[in-house]
C-alpha positions as CSV (number, residue, x, y, z in Angstrom):
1,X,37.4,-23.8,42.7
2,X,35.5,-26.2,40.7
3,X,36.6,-28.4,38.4
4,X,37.2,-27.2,34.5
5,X,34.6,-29.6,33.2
6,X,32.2,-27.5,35.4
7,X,32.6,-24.3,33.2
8,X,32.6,-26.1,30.1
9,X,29.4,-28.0,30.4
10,X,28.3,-24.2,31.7
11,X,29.5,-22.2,28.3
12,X,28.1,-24.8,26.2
13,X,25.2,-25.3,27.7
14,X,24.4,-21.1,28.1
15,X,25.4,-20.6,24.0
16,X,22.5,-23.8,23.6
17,X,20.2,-22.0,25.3
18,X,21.0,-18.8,23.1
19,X,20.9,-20.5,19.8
20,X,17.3,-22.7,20.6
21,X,15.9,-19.4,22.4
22,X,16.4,-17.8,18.6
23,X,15.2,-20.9,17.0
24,X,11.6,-21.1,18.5
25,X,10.9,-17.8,17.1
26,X,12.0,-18.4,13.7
27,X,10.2,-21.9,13.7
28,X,6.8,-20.5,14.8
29,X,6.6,-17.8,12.4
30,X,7.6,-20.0,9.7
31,X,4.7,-22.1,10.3
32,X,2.2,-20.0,11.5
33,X,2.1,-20.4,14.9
34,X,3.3,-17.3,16.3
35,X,1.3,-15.6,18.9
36,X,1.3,-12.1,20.9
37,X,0.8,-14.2,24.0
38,X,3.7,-16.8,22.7
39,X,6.0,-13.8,22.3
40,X,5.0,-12.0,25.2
41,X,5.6,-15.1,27.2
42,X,9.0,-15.9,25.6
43,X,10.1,-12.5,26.8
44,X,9.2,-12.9,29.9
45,X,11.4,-16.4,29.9
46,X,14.3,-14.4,28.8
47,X,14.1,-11.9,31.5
48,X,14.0,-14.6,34.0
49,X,16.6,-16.2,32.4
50,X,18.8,-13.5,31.8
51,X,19.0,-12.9,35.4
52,X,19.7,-15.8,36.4
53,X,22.4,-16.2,34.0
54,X,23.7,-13.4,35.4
55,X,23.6,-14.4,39.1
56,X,25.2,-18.1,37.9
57,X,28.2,-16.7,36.2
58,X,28.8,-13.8,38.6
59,X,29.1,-17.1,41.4
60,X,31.3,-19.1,39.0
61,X,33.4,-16.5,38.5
62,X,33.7,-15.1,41.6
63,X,32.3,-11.9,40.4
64,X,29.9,-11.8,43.7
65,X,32.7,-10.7,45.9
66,X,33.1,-7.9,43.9
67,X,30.1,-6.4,44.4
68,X,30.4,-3.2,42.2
69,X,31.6,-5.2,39.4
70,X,28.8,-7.1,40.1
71,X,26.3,-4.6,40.2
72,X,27.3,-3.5,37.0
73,X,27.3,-6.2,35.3
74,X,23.7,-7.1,37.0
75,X,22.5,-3.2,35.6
76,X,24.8,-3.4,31.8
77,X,22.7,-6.9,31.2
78,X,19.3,-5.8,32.3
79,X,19.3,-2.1,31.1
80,X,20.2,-3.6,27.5
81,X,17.3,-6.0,27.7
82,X,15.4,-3.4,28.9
83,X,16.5,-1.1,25.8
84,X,15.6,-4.0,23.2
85,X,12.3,-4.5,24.3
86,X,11.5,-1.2,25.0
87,X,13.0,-0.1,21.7
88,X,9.9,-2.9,19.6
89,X,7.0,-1.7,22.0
90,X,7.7,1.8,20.6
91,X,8.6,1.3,16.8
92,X,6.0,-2.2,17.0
93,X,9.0,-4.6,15.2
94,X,11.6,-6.1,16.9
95,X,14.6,-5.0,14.1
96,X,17.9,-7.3,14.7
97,X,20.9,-5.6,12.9
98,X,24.4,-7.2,13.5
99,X,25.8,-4.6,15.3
100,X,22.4,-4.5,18.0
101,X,21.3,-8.1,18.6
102,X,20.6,-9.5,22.0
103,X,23.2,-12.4,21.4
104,X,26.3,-10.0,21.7
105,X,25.3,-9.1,25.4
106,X,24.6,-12.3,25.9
107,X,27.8,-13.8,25.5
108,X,29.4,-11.9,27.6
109,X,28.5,-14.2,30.8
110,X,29.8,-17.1,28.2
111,X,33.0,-16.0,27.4
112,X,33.2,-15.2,31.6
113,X,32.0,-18.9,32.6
114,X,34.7,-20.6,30.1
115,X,37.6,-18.6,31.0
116,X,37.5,-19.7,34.5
């Protein structure tokens, strides 16, 4: 077991990456900077990033000895990503309502990491 300190630093430093992965966005349309190839390769950051987020809490939480509860949790996070993106390639806009934002799935592996 690590120490508490350990899955603090982790939470807080997962819900940073959140809220400056929404920020860039918002920053480069604002001043004009925003690119296909700039979103397309913040995308592909997030998919690399979301599975590896995935992987790190599943180990800090001792999620990978349960390996179906793993797997699903691996497949839930993925498949909603998936949805998202597939979701703005078909209607060409990326909506963000409150109920369907990427954040919410997101925090799941948060909430996980700080209650161990």
């Amino acid at each position: 077991q690590a120490p508490l300190w350990v899955f603090l630093v982790s939470a807080i430093s997962l819900f940073m990456y959140q809220s400056l992965d929404a920020i860039d966005g918002k920053q480069a349309r604002r001043t004009g900077t925003s690119t296909p190839l700039g979103e397309l390769f913040d995308h592909g950051c997030d998919a690399v990033s979301n599975l590896l987020m995935i992987a790190c809490s599943g180990g800090a939480t001792g999620l990978n000895e349960l390996p179906n509860l793993f797997l699903s949790l691996i497949i839930f996070q993925l498949s909603v990503f998936y949805v998202y993106h597939w979701q703005s390639y078909v209607t060409g806009v990326m909506k963000f309502n409150r109920s369907d934002h990427m954040t919410q799935p997101l925090i799941c592996p948060c909430a996980l990491v700080a209650t161990f």
